[in-house]
C-alpha positions in Angstrom: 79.4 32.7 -10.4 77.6 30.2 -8.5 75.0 29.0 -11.3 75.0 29.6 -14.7 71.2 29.6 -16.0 68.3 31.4 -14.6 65.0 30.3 -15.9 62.4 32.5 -15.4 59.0 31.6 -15.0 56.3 32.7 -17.8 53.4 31.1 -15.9 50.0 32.7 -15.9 50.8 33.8 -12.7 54.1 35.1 -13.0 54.2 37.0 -16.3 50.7 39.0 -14.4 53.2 39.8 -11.9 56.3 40.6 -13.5 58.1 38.3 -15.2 59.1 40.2 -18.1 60.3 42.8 -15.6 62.2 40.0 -13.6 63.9 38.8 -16.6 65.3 42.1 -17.4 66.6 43.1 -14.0 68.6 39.4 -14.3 69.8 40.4 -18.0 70.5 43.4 -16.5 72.7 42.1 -13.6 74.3 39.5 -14.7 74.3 39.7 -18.7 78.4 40.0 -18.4 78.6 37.5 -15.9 78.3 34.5 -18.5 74.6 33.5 -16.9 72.2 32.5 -19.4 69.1 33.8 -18.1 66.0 32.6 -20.3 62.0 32.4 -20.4 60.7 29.3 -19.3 57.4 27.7 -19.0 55.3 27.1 -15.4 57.5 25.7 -12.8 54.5 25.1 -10.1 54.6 27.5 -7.7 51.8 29.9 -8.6 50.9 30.7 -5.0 54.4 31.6 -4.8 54.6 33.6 -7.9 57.0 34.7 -9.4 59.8 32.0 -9.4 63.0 31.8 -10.8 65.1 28.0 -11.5 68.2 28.2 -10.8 70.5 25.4 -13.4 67.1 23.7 -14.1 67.2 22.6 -10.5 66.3 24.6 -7.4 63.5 26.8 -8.1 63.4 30.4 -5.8 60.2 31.8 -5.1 58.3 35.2 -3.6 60.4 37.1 -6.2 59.1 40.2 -7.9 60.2 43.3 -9.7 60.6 45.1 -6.3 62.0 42.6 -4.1 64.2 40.5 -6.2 67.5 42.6 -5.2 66.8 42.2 -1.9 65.9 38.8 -1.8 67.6 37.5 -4.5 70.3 39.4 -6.5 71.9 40.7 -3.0 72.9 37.6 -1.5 72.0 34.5 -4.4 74.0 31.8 -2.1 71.4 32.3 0.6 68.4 32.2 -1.3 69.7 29.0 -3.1 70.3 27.5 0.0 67.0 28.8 1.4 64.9 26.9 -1.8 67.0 23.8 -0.9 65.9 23.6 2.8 62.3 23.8 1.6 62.4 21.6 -1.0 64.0 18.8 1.2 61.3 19.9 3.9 58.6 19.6 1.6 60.0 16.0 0.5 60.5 14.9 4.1 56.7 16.0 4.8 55.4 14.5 1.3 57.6 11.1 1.8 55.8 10.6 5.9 52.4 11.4 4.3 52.8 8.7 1.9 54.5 5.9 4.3 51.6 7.2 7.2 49.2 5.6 4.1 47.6 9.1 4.2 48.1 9.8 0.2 46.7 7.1 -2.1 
């Protein structure tokens, strides 16, 4: 297995939309596979609810009951990859707004 925690978001926003579902469709799928999957607290994405953190590290968002097979449990290398792309975007965007002087 590529990872061996999922964290799952318990955020306002994520346990109105399905985070106690989420969780058990990951217990579900990989209970067997040595993955510790657990609650966790708000990771900050609750326009992107719900979110799942991946080894307390890369955080994968958009997820819910209904989608999470397709966008995560189907093919978790790509969405991993995916949240790293935007997280180094995000950082690239958030480290020219600061050196531009436009964040104080």
């Amino acid at each position: 297995m590529i990872f061996k925690k999922i964290g799952v978001c318990y955020g306002p926003s994520c346990t109105t939309t399905g985070a106690q579902k989420i969780q058990k469709i990951l217990e579900q799928t990989y209970g067997d596979d040595d993955v510790e999957i657990v609650a966790r607290t708000c990771c900050g994405r609750c326009k992107r609810t719900n979110s799942i953190v991946i080894d307390d590290e890369i955080i994968v968002s958009d997820l819910s009951p209904k989608n999470i097979q397709r966008n995560f449990i189907a093919d978790p290398q790509s969405a991993i990859e995916k949240a790293k792309k935007e997280k180094s975007e995000s950082d690239e965007k958030l480290d020219s707004m600061l050196s531009d002087g436009l964040l104080l």
